[in-house]
Phi, psi and omega in degrees: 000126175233164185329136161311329191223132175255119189298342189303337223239020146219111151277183186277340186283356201286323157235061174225004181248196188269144177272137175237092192309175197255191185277167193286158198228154159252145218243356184280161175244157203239133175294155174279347187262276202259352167072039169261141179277121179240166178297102161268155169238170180276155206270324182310288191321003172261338170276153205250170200293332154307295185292328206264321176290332150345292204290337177269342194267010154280008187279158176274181191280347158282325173302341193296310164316306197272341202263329173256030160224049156239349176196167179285346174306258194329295197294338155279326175309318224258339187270009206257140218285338175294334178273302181325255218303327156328293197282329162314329201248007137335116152262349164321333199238159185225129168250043169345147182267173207244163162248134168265109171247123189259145187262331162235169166298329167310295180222147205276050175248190232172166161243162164242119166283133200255109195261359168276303167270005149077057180214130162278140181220140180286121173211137190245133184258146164266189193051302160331125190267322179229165174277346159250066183260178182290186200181136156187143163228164185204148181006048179093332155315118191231125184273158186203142181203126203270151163309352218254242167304321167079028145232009154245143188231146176209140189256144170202191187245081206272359184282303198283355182066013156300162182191147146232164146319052183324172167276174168293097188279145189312197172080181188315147154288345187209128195228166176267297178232156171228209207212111208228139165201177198211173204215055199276148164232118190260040157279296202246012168062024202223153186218174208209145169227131202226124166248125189270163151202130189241119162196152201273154174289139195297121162087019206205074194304348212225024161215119159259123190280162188207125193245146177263144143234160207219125156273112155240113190302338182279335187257343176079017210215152164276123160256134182252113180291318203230145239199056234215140153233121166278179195222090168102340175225137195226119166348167138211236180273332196267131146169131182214162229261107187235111166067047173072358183267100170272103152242166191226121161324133158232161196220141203295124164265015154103046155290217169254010182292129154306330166268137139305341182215161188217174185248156124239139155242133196273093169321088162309334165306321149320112194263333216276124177247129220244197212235141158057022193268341216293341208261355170318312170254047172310138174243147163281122148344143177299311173222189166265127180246127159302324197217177163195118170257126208258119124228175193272119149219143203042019162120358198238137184295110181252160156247121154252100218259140156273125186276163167242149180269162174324312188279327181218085195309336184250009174256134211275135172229001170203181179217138190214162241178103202213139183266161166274089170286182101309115168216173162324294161285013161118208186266143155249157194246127165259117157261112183303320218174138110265144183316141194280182182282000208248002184258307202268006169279161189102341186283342178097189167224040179253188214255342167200095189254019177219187157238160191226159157190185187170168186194172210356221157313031175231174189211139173215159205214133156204145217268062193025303193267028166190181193269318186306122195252126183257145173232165180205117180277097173317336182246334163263027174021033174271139167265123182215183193229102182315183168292141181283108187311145177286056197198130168249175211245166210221348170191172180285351181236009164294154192239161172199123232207167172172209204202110151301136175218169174308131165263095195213136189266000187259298173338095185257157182255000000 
């Protein structure tokens, strides 16, 4: 089974380069009475150039691509840095963020899924080498960091396939774990990349040193804000940047904590960098979570946690959904959902069998050991099961994992 539409098959040049009309065509037609031939015109051309882009930027985002190879009109409307930004910003339109699923292990290709036309797209991402580099996104930006050395890190574009190159970020060279996670702002037009690096101290299981470093596109340059050794606790993979606020998991290195995991959070806004702070904002799990997936929607930190059961705390027996408020008496944990049971068989019973990410109301969950994509919509508390990915598992241990982003075209790294 393959994709219906292969993305491949519109690059961003299609309306970023000079349009080259095909040869003229004929547009007359012969009456049924006298077989006189009349003049036709394009019905656009009666429109003035406010009004026919108005009219494009209802297009969904792929439609955008086939609209700047139909004529030279259309093909200046639709590359002109004043229409890009116009159509992100159509509210009229729902630009849904998209899922990325990769499919082999080898290499990072993949389909993306669009859930406003309900279509999987053949889509090659750029810079990534493999399907298991690190991954974090923000508002149509996607950060990438191999797995390997863990120092090329690259910001991109995956629609328009622009990308640059970070530096080399401080800190140890070689870590047990780290944590990537990015940050845009399309007010100023500028973004931020925050790397945990977790690695244990010689001789010592139950001390980890743990460290911040901080990317800013506007100055090019790494700040390492924190500077910290736990005790009893070790960094890992998850984490991310909600309303200038960096948060991260960390997880029990077999102490006296009741949870496997824990929260932190970090002010970023504090430019200034300290010592010995981190456990100061500890936030506690809602419950014992077998897993934990950390994102941002709309500005407020959601988790989506595997529970674990009572008697056996590392075997996953549901799946929830819980928000971070802000009150008066500090942070609280809200539970948004839990997965109904007709949903969640088949995810298995080991302590982390699925990947989750989301963005603005949308939340999407999918299960290591299948193709299949579930969504849950935060604000219509709907649960549903997307279009069935083009794609078959080719063995019984194949995995399969992926990510969401914005799909937006004025966003450059």
């Amino acid at each position: 089974m393959e994709a219906e539409t292969s993305w491949t098959t519109y690059p961003y040049n299609y309306i970023t380069t000079t349009y080259v009309p095909k040869a003229a065509e004929s547009y007359s037609e012969q009456s049924d009475d006298d077989e006189t031939k009349l003049q036709t015109f394009a019905m656009d051309s009666l429109l003035p150039n406010d009004l026919l882009e108005r009219i494009l930027s209802f297009l969904p985002i792929a439609s955008i691509f086939r609209a700047g190879t139909v004529c030279k009109r259309w093909n200046e409307i639709v590359s002109s840095r004043r229409f890009l930004w116009n159509f992100s910003n159509n509210n009229s339109v729902s630009q849904s963020s998209w899922y990325f699923m990769f499919t082999s292990t080898d290499d990072p290709s993949g389909y993306a899924y669009d859930p406003v036309i309900k279509k999987w797209y053949s889509f090659d991402l750029p810079c990534i080498e493999t399907s298991n580099w690190f991954v974090a996104s923000s508002c149509g930006l996607v950060c990438f960091m191999d797995n390997d050395s863990r120092n090329k890190i690259y910001v991109s574009n995956p629609i328009t396939k622009q990308w640059r190159r970070l530096t080399e970020p401080p800190g140890h060279k070689t870590t047990d774990y780290t944590a990537l996670s990015t940050s845009m702002s399309r007010a100023k037009q500028s973004y931020s990349v925050s790397i945990v690096k977790s690695k244990q101290a010689p001789g010592d299981f139950f001390q980890w040193e743990l460290s911040i470093h901080l990317y800013s596109s506007e100055t090019m340059t790494w700040t390492t804000s924190v500077t910290d050794v736990l005790t009893g606790w070790r960094g890992g993979d998850e984490s991310v940047i909600c309303d200038n606020v960096l948060y991260f998991l960390i997880y029990s290195t077999g102490g006296n904590s009741d949870h496997r995991h824990g929260l932190i959070a970090s002010n970023l806004i504090s430019s200034a960098s300290s010592r010995g702070s981190l456990m100061r904002s500890f936030i506690p799990m809602p419950c014992s979570l077998t897993c934990g997936r950390l994102m941002n929607l709309k500005e407020k930190l959601v988790v989506v946690g595997g529970i674990g059961k009572q008697d056996r705390p590392e075997i996953i027996k549901g799946i929830g959904i819980w928000c971070l408020k802000e009150g008066g008496g500090g942070r609280e944990w809200q539970e948004m959902a839990r997965m109904p049971q007709r949903f969640f068989q088949g995810f298995g019973e080991l302590d982390d069998v699925f990947a989750s990410s989301g963005s603005d109301d949308m939340v999407y969950i999918q299960s290591y050991g299948s193709p299949a994509l579930l969504t849950f919509d935060m604000k219509l508390k709907c649960w549903k099961w997307s279009q069935k990915c083009p794609v078959l598992k080719k063995f019984p241990l194949q995995l399969f994992t992926g990510f969401c982003f914005e799909p937006r075209l004025e966003i450059t790294p």
